[in-house]
N, C-alpha and C positions, 0 to 999 in steps of 0.2 A: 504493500500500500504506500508504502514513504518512496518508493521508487518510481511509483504512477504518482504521486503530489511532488515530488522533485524534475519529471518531467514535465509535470502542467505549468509549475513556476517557469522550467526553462523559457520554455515555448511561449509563455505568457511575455515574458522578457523580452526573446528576439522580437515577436508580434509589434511590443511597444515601441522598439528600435527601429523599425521597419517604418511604421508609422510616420514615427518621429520627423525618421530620413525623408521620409513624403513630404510630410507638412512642412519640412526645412525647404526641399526642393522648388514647392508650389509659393512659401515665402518667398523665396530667392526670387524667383521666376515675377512675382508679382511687384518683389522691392527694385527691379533695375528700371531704372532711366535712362534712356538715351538723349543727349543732346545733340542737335540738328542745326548749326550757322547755316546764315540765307542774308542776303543783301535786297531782295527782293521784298517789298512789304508789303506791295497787290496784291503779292501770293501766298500771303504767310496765313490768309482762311483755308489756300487749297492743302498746304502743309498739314494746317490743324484740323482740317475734318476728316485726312486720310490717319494723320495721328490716334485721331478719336476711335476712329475703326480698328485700328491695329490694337488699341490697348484693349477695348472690348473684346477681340480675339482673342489676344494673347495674355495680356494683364500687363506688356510692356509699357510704360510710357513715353515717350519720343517729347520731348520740351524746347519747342523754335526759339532761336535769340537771331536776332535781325541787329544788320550796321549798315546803315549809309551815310553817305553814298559810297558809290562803287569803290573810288577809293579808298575808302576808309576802311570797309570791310576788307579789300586787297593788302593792306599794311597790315590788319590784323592779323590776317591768316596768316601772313608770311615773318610778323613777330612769333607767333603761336607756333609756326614750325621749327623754327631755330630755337624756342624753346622747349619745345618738347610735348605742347600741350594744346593740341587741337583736339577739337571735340570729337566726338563718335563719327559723326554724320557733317558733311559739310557741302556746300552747294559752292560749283565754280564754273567759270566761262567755259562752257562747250569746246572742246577740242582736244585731238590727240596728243596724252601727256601732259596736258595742261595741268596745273596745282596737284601733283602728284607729288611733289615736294621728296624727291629722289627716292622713290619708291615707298614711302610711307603711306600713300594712297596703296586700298586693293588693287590687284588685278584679277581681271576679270573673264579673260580669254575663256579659261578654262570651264566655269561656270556656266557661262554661256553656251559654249560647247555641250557641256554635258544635261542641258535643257534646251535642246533644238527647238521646241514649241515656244519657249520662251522668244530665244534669240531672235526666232523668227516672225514675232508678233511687233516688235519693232519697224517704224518707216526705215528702208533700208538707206537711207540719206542720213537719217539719225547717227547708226551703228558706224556706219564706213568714216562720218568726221569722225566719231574721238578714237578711231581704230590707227594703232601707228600704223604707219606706210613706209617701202622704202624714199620715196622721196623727202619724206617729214624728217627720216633717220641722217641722210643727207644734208637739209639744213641745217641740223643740229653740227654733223659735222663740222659745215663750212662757217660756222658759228665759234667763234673762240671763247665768247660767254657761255654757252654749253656747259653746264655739270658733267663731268666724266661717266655719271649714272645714266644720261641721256643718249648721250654718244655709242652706250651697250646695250641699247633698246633692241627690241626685235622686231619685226613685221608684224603685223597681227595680234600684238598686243592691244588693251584696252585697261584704263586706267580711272571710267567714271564712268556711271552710267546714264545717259540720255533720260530728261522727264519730261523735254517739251521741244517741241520744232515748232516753228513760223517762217513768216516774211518780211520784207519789205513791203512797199509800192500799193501802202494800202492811204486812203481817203474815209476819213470821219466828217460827216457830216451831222451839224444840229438839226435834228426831226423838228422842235417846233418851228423853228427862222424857214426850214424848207417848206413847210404844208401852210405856215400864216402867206408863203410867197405860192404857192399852187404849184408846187414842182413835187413831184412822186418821189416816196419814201420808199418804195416797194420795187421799185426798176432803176437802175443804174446808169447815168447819163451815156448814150449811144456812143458818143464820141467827145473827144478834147473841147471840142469847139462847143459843143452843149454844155458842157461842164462849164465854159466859162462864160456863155449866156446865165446859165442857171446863176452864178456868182454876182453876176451883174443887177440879175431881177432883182436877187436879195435884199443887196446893197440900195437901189432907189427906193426901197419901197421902206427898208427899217436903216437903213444910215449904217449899215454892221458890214466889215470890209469884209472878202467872201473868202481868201487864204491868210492860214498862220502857220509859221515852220522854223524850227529851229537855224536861224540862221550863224547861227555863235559858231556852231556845230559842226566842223572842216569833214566834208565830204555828205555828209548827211541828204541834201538837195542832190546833190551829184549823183550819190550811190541808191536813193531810195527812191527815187524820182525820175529825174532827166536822164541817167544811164537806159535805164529802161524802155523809157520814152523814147530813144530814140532806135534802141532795138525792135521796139514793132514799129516805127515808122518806116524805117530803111533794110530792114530784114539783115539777117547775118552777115553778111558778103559786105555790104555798104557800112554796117556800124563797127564792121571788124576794121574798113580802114580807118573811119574815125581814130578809131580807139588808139590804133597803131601809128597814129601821125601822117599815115597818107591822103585822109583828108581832110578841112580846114572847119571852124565852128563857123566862121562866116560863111562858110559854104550855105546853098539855099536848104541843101538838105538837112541842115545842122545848128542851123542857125535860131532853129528854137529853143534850144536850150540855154539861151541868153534872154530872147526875144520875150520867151512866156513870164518872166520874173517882170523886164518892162514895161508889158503893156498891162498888165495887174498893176504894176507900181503908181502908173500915170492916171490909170483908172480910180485909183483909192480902192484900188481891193488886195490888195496886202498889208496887213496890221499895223500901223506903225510902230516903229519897235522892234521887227523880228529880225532885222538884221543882227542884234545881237541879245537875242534870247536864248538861253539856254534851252535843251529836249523838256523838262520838267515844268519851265516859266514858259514852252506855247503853249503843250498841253495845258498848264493850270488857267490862259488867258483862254483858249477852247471851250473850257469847262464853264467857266466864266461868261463867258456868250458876246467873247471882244471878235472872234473869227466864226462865220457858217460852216467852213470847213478847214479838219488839220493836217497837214500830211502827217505820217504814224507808218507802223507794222504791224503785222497779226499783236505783237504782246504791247500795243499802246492799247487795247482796249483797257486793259487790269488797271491802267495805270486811270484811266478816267473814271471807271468805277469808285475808284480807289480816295478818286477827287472829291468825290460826290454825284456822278451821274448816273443815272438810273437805266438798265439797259433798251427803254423805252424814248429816251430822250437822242440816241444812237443809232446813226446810218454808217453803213460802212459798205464801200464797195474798192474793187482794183481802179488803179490807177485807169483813165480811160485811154485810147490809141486814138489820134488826129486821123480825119475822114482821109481815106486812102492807103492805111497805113498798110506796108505787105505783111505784118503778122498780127493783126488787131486782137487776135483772144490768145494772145501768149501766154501760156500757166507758170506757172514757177515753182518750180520742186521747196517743199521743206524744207530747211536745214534745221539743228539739233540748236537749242541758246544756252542752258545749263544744264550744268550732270550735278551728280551724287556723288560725293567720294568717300568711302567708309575708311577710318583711320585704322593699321593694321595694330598700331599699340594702342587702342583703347582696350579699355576692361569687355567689354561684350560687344566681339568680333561679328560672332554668328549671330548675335542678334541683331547686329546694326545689317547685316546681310538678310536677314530675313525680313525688316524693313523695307530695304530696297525691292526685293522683290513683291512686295506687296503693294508697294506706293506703284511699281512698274505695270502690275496685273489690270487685267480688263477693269475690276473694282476700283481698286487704288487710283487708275488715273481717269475711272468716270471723277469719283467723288471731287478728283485733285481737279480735271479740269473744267467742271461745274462751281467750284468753291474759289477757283484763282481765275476763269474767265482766260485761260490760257491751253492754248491747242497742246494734246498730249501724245508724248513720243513714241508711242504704239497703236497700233489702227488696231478701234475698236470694235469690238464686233457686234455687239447691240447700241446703234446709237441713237435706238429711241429713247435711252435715258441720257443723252445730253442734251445738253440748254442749247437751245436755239440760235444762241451767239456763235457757238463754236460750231454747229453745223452749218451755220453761213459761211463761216473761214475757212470750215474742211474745202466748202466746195470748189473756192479759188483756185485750191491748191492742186495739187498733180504729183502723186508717187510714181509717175512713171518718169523716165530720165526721157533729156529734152535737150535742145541746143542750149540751151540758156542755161541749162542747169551741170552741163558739160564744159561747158566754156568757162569758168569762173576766172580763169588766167588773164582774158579778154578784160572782163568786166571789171575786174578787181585794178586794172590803171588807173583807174580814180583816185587809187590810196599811192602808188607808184611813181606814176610820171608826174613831173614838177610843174607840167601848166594847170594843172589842176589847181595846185595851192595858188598859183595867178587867179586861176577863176573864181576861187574861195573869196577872196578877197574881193576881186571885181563883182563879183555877184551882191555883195555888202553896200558894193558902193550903188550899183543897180538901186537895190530896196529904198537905200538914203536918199535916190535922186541926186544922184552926183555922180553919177555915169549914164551911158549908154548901152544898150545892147552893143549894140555896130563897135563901140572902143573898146569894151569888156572881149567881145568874138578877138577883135584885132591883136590885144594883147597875149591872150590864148595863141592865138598864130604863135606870134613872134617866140614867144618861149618854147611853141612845139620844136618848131626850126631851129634852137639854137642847140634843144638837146637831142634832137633828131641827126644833126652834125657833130657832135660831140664826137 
């Protein structure tokens, strides 16, 4: 009998230990927090409701801390890396190897691999930016700033992972100022030239000038705008000599992307002011109801929300093509704006991994891109449960590969050749009325020419 009550103790014993170990586990499990840096504050609802989700799941909590602006957040992270103490979870500019902070960031290659459905639920524009390349590994080479860590990179790595893609060459338009003027909220001006009839009605009828845009902003008009513009006016062939200096902005074919800033200027339908406004002071004067329409990208909408505008107060269509134009409904591929980068010395590794993959999943970035008003880096597969805004955006858009979206070496002279920073400047002077189109084109020449000889 004492050997059957010395076994019952036993077993009673281990039973309680076991327990124990559970209820230690289920605490564990329930006491971690993940911390999550973001520079983003639009987005910091779509952060906290996919947050909210996941801890309901899991019992994790995820806790957002926001820094702007950009800069600011950018010294952070990169004081926090030399020290030693980045958070779990950290949001950084889109691209291969980017804030990986010499391997501190995961990788992810593998991962992805070994969940093909995953990998593969991705916009494949997403995945291929922040995937090293041999050309990326190349630059780095030819780069003497280069970390020695960079320079031993491999192809086909990946270093953060994609939560959201957009565009350029997008147009916000104030819904009331457009329907008090009779011009349709629901159809998209046919061509260049409607569009800036439509600015004009506005403007005689409520005194409110009809464009606002960051003019502060070196390349911003250039790259989100007038590049564009002139790619479906002159089709590939023609805009590549542009680009390339063999042909002139005063050219007729070219010559609008001087001309459109002047005859808005002269008109009184350009803000005054925007010459040198900051991306954040046009948006806030947009909001404000100082311009009927902003230029912007897919992610300026979050930022107007964010303002105060109500997604009823909000038009938004692609930039329009001038009548004639040889590629008038030009789509524009996606690209990736911020990843996710899980820090490999935080305390819960696989947790902050299991996050990522949740905020990535069909769930995670309905919630995320219903709550941050920001197109999400996986094509979703039910998207009757998104909001309305973002399936206007999808539509813009085009995950199929395209000249435009192939050519980015073309496009990307804006940031490159040095008459551009001429135009920067001359396009300032444009808005001030203290240039011309015709002298702004002419000075454009001259600097193409002199580094075209070089």
């Amino acid at each position: 009998m004492k050997k059957y009550l010395l076994f019952f103790v036993v077993l009673m014993c281990l039973a309680s230990v076991i327990y124990a170990g559970g209820q230690e586990d289920a605490a564990a499990q329930e006491d971690v927090t993940l911390t999550l840096w973001h520079w983003k504050v639009a987005f910091d609802p779509g952060f906290k409701a996919v947050a909210d989700a996941f801890e309901e799941k899991t019992g994790i909590r995820v806790v957002t801390e926001i820094t702007t602006p950009d800069e600011a957040y950018k010294q952070k992270l990169v004081a926090a890396g030399i020290a030693g103490n980045l958070p779990d979870l950290y949001a950084y500019w889109a691209d291969a190897g980017n804030g990986s902070f010499d391997g501190v960031a995961m990788e992810w290659a593998g991962t992805l691999d070994a969940d093909p459905a995953w990998r593969d639920s991705f916009f494949p524009a997403a995945i291929s930016a922040v995937t090293i390349s041999d050309a990326k590994i190349e630059s780095w080479l030819d780069d003497e700033n280069s970390s020695k860590w960079l320079t031993t990179r491999e192809a086909g790595q990946v270093y953060g992972i994609p939560i959201d893609v957009g565009a350029f060459y997008t147009i916000y338009g104030n819904a009331e100022l457009m329907k008090n003027a009779g011009i349709s909220t629901d159809n998209p001006p046919a061509t260049m030239e409607v569009w800036i009839e439509d600015m004009k009605k506005i403007q005689s009828l409520t005194e409110t000038p009809g464009f606002v845009f960051s003019g502060q902003a070196f390349s911003l008009y250039e790259n989100w705008f007038a590049n564009f513009v002139d790619y479906m006016k002159n089709g590939p062939e023609e805009y590549t000599r542009f680009m390339t200096r063999e042909s002139k902005m005063s050219d007729p074919e070219h010559m609008h992307v001087a001309q459109f800033l002047e005859d808005l200027a002269v008109s009184g339908n350009i803000l005054a002011g925007s010459a040198t406004l900051g991306i954040d002071e046009a948006d806030q004067a947009f909001v404000n109801g100082q311009a009927s329409y902003l230029l912007g990208g897919t992610f300026t909408f979050a930022s107007l929300q964010a303002m105060g505008m109500s997604i009823d107060q909000i038009v938004s269509f692609r930039i329009p093509a001038y009548e004639g134009s040889k590629v008038p409904d030009a789509t524009v591929s996606p690209f990736p704006l911020v990843m996710l980068n899980v820090n490999t010395n935080g305390k819960s590794v696989d947790k902050a991994i299991e996050f990522v993959k949740f905020m990535t999943s069909d769930e995670g970035m309905t919630l995320y891109a219903n709550n941050a008003f920001d197109i999400p880096a996986i094509s979703i597969k039910d998207t009757s449960k998104l909001n309305s805004v973002i399936k206007s955006m999808l539509s813009s858009l085009s995950t199929d590969s395209n000249w435009w979206s192939e050519n980015s070496a073309i496009s990307s002279k804006v940031f490159s050749n040095a008459e551009w920073q001429v135009f920067h400047e001359g396009k300032q002077r444009i808005v001030l009325g203290e240039s011309t189109a015709e002298e702004v084109a002419a000075s454009f020449d001259k600097a193409a020419e002199i580094e075209k000889n070089k």
